[in-house]
C-alpha positions in Angstrom: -98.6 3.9 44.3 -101.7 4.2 42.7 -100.1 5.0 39.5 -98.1 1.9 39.5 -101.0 -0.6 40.0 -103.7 1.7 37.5 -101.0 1.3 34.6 -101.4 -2.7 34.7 -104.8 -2.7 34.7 -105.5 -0.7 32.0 -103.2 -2.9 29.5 -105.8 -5.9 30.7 -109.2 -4.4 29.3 -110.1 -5.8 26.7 -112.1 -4.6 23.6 -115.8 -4.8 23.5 -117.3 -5.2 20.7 -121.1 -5.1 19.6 -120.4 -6.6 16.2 -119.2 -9.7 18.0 -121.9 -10.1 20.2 -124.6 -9.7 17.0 -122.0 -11.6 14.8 -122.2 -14.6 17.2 -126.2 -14.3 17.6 -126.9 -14.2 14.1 -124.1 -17.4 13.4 -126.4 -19.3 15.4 -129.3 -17.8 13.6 -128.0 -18.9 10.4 -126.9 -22.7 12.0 -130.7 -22.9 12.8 -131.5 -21.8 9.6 -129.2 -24.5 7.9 -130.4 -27.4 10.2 -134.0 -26.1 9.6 -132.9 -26.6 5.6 -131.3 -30.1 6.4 -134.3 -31.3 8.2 -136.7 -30.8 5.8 -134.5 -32.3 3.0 -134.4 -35.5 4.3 -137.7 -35.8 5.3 -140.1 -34.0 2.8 -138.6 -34.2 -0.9 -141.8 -32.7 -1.9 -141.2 -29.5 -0.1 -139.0 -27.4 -2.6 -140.7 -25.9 -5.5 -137.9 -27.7 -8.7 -137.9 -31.7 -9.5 -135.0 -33.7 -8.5 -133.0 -33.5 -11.0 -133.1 -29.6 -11.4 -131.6 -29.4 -8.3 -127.6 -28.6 -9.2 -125.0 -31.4 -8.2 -126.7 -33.7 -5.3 -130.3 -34.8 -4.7 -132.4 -33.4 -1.6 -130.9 -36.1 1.0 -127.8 -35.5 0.7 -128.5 -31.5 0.7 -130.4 -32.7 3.4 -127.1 -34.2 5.7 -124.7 -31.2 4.1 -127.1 -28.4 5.6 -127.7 -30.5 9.1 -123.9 -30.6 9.6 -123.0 -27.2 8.3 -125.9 -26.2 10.6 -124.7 -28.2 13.3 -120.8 -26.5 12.9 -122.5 -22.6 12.7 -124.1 -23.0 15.7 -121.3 -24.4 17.8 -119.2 -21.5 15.8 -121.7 -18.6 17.2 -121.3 -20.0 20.6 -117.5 -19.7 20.6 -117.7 -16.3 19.2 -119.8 -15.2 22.1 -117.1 -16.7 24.1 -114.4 -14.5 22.5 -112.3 -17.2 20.5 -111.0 -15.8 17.9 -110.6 -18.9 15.6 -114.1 -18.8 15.9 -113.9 -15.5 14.0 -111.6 -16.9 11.5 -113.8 -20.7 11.0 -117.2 -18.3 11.2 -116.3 -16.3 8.3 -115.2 -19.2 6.3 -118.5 -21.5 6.7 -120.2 -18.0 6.0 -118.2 -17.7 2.6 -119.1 -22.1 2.2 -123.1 -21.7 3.3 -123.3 -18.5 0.7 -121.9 -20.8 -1.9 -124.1 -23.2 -0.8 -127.1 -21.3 -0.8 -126.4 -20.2 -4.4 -126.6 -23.8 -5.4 -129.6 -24.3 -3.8 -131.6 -21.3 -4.9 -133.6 -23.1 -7.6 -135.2 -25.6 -4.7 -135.8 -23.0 -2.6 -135.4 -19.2 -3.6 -137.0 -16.7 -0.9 -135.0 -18.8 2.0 -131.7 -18.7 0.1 -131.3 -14.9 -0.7 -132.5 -14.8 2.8 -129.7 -16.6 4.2 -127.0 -15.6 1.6 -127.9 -11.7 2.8 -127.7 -13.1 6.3 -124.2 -14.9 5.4 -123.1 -11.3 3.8 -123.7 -9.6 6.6 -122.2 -12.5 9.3 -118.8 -11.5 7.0 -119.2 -8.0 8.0 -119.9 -8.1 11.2 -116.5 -10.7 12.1 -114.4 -8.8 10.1 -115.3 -5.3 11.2 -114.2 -5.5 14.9 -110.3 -4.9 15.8 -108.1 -7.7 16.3 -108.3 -8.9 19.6 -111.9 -7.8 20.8 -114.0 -9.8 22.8 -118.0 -9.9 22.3 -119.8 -7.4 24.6 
């Protein structure tokens, strides 16, 4: 009889996975990061090392709101990936690929923090799509 009720049980472990649990910690990371980013674009312009109009496509504001809501989105991300949705795998590398792109954009305003993150966003990619299908943060 044991052999009967052992078989079940072992078809309902799941997967741990390290990669998950650091992939979730550093989305959050990276969230902070952004919202750090968003806060001081809308409220010191005089921060970042070009002039307005150097900066490519929009001015610091509204770089400001697009980093505070990214930021905002990463960190609720990294907590579902600690809590082993897998969408949040999916979404998480996506806004990686977006902040990345992002970053690039906004290396002239800022260039030491950007590599930082983009690295950081690299390696978020990794760590999401390294894990087997189906693993849970461990």
């Amino acid at each position: 009889m044991t052999t009967k009720t052992a078989a079940p049980m072992a078809r309902e472990r799941h997967r741990t996975s390290g990669w998950l649990a650091f992939a979730g910690t550093l989305a959050l990371v990276i969230g902070a990061f952004n919202v750090i980013d968003g806060l001081v674009g809308l409220f010191r312009d005089d921060y970042y090392l070009v002039a307005q109009n150097q900066l490519l496509v929009f001015d610091y504001t509204t770089w400001g709101w697009i980093w505070l809501i990214m930021g905002a989105v990463q960190i609720g991300i990294g907590a579902a990936i600690l809590s082993g949705k897998m969408w949040a795998r999916a979404t998480g590398v996506f806004f990686a690929v977006v902040a990345a792109i992002g970053h690039l954009a906004f290396l002239l305003a800022f260039p030491l923090w950007s590599v930082l993150t983009i690295a950081l966003c690299v390696l978020l990619i990794y760590a999401l799509t390294a894990p087997p299908p189906g693993a849970k943060a461990g």
